[in-house]
C-alpha positions as CSV (number, residue, x, y, z in Angstrom):
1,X,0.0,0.0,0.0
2,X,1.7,3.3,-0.7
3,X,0.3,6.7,0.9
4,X,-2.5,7.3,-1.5
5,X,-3.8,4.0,-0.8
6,X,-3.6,4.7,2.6
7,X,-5.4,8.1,2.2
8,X,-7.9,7.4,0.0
9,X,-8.8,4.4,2.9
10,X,-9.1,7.1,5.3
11,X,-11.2,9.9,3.6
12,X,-13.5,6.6,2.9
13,X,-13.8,6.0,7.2
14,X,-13.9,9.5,8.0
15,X,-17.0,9.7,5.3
16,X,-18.7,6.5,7.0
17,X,-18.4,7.5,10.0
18,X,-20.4,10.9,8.7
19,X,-23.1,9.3,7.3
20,X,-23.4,6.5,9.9
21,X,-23.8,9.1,12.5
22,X,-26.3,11.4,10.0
23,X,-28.3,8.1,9.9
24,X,-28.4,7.3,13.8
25,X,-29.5,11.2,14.0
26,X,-32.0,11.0,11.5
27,X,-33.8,8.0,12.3
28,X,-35.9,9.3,14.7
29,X,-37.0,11.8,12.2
30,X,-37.9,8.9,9.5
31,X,-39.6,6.5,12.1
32,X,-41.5,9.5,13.1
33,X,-42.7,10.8,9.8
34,X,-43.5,7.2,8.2
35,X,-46.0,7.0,11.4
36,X,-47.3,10.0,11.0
37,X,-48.0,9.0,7.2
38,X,-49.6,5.8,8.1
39,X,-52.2,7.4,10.8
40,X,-53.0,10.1,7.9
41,X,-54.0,7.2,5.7
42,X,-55.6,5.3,8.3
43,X,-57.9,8.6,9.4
44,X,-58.4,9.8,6.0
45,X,-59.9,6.3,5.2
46,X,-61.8,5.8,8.5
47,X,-63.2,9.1,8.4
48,X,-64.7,8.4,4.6
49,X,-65.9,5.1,5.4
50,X,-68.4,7.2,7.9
51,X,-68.9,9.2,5.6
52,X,-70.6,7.2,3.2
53,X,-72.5,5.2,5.7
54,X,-75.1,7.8,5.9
């Protein structure tokens, strides 16, 4: 391995460590949002189902 070798392997950790810790701090966020999307569904088809019953 010469030194570009070796630096090219390091700029790769440094920029997985980045996005590893983007993803940890963004997961919440996600989780959160494909919930949120799921109950807006659910509602919105619950709430038109009563509709319609009348």
């Amino acid at each position: 391995m010469n030194l570009r070798d070796i630096l090219y392997f390091v700029i790769a950790l440094i920029i997985a460590i980045i996005l590893t810790q983007v993803f940890i701090w963004m997961l919440p966020i996600v989780i959160l949002i494909i919930v949120t999307v799921i109950a807006y569904y659910f509602l919105k088809n619950w709430f038109d189902e009563k509709r319609y019953q009348y």
